[in-house]
N, C-alpha and C positions, 0 to 999 in steps of 0.2 A: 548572401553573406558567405562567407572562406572563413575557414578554423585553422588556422597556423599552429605552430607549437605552443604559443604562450596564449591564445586568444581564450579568454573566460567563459564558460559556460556554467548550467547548472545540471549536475547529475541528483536522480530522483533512482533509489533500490527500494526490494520491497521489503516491508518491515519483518522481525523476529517480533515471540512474544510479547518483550517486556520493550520495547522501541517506542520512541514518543517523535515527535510530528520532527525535531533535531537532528535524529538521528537518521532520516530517509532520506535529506537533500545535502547537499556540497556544492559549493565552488569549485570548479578545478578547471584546467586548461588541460589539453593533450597529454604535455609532459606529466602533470598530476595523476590523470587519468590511470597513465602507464604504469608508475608508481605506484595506487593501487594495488594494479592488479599483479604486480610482484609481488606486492603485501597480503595478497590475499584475497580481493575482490575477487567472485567467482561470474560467473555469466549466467546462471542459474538466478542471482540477484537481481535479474533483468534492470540491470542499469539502464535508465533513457535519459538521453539529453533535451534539454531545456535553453533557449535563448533568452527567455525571459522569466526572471525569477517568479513571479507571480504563477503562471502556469507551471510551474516546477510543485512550488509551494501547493495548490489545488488536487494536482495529483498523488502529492505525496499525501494530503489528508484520506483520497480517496483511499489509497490502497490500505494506509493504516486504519480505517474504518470498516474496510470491507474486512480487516484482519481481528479485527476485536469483535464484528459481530460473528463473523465465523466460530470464533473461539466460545462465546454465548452460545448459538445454538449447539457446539458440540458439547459445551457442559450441563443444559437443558437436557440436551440427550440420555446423558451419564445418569444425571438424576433422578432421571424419567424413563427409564428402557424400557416402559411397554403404554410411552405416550407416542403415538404420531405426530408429527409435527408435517404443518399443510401450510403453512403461511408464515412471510418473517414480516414484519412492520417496523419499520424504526423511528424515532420523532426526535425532531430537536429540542434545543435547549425548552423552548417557549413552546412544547407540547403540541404542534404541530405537526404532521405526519410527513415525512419526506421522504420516504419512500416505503412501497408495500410488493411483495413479489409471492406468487403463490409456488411451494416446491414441488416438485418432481418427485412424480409418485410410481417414479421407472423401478424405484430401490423396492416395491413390495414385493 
């Protein structure tokens, strides 16, 4: 596949705080692109492009999840400054566990 000036894509950034699953992806073509980033898009936002919106869409939940649980653990933290924390777990809607990671214990 070739990206001309007008050909459509899907751009996927990484989320700010208060961002909902909306606000991560776009349509845009080249032209659009470039327009941005006169507006303001920074490259620090790690913009990725996407051919197929589906895989756009996927990513862009990943990163805003990976960004809300982050934001959990560090206010756990706040709460708790002389709890350890060894382990993050997360579960979906129907309380099944989908994913568990044990932390790094480089920080002690």
């Amino acid at each position: 596949m070739h990206f001309g000036p007008d050909v459509k894509f899907w751009v996927v950034l990484d989320p700010k705080p208060n961002s909902e699953l909306e606000d991560l992806m776009f349509e845009a073509s080249l032209r659009d692109l470039e327009l941005q980033f006169q507006d303001g898009l920074q490259i620090d936002e790690n913009p990725t492009l996407f051919t197929v919106q589906q895989e756009a869409r996927l990513d862009a939940y990943g990163r805003l999840t990976a960004m809300r649980a982050s934001q959990a653990i560090l206010r756990a933290g706040r709460e708790n400054p002389e709890t350890r924390i060894d382990r993050v777990e997360i579960y979906g809607a129907d309380g099944e566990l989908v994913f568990a990671a044990d932390i790094s214990k480089e920080m002690d």
